[in-house]
C-alpha positions as CSV (number, residue, x, y, z in Angstrom):
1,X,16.7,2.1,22.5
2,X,16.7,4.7,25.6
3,X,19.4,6.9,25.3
4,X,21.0,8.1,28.5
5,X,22.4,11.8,29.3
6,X,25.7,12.8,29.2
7,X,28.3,11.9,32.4
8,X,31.6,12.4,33.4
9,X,32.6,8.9,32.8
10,X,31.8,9.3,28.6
11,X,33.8,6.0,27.9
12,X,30.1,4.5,29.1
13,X,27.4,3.7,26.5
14,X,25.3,6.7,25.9
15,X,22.4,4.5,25.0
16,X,21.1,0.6,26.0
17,X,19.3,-1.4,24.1
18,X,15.9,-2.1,25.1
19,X,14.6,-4.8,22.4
20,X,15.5,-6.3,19.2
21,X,12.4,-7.5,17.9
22,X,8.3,-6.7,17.9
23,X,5.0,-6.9,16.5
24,X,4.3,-5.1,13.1
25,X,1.6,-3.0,14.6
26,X,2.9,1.1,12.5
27,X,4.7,2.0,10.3
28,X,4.7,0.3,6.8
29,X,2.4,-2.6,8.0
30,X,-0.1,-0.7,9.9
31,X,-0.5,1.6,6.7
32,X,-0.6,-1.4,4.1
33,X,-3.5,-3.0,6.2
34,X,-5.7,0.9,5.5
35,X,-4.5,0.6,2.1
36,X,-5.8,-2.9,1.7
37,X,-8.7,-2.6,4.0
38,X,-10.0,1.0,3.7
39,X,-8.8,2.6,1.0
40,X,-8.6,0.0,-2.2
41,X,-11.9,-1.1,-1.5
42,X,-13.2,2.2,-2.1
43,X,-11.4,2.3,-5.0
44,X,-12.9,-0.7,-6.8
45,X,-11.0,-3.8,-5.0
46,X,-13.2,-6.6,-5.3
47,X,-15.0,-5.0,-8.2
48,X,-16.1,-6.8,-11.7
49,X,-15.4,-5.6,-15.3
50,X,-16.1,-6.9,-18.7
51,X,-12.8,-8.2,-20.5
52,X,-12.2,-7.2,-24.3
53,X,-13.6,-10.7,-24.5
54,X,-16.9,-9.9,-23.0
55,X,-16.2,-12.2,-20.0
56,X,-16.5,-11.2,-16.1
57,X,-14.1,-10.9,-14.1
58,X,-12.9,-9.3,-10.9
59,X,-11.0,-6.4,-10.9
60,X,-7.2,-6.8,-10.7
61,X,-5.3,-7.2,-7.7
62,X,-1.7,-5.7,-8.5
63,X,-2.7,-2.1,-8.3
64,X,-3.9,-2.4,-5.3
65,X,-1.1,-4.8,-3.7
66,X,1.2,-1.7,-5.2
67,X,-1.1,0.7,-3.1
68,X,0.3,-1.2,0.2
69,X,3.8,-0.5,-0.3
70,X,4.9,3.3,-0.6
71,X,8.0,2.4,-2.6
72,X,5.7,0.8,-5.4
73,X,3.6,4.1,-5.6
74,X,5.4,5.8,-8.6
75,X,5.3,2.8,-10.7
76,X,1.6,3.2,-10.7
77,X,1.8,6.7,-12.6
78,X,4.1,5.1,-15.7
79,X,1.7,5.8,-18.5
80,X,1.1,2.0,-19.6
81,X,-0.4,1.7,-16.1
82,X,-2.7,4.6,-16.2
83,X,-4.3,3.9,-19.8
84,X,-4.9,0.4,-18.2
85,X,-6.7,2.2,-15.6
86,X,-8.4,3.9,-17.9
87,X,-9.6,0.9,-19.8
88,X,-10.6,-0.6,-16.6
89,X,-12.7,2.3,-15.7
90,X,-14.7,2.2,-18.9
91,X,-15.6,-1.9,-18.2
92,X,-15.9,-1.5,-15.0
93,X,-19.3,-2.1,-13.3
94,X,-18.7,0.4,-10.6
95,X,-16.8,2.9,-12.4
96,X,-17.1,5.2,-9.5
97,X,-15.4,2.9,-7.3
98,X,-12.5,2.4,-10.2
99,X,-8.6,3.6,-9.3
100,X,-9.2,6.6,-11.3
C-alpha cells in the first residue's frame, strides 16, 4: 500500500493499492524456518532418548513445531509440559542439547 499526501481534492483515495499477494519470505515464516533450522536443532531436535521402556527413539517433534509459531509459545510453559522436558532431559543422549 503507498499512501499518498494530503490534497485539496480529499474526496480522492489517500492511499493505492500496490499488491495483494507475495512470497512468505518475514515475518512469521521467515522466523519459523530459524526456529526449525537454527534454533531447535541446538536444542536437541533430531536427538535420541531412552523410553521408560528402554527403547530408542528420536526426540519429539511437537515442542519444537510449537517453537515455530509464537502464539504456541506459552503452552510450552504449562507445567505438564515442562516435567516432560524434564524427563526427556534425563534420557536424553545429548542432554546438553535437550529444551531445557
Amino acid at each position: 500500500m503507498q499512501l499518498k499526501p494530503r490534497r485539496r481534492d480529499a474526496w480522492r483515495a489517500r492511499y493505492e493499492i500496490l499488491g495483494n499477494d507475495g512470497v512468505g519470505i518475514a515475518g512469521d515464516a521467515f522466523d519459523g524456518r530459524v526456529m526449525r533450522h537454527l534454533v531447535a536443532p541446538a536444542l536437541g531436535r533430531g536427538t535420541k532418548y531412552r523410553s521408560p521402556y528402554g527403547m530408542v527413539l528420536p526426540a519429539p517433534t511437537w515442542p519444537y513445531t510449537k517453537l515455530e509459531r509464537w502464539h504456541h509459545l506459552s503452552f510450552l510453559k504449562a507445567r505438564a509440559t515442562m516435567l516432560r522436558f524434564e524427563e526427556l532431559k534425563r534420557e536424553s543422549f545429548e542432554p546438553k542439547r535437550s529444551l531445557r
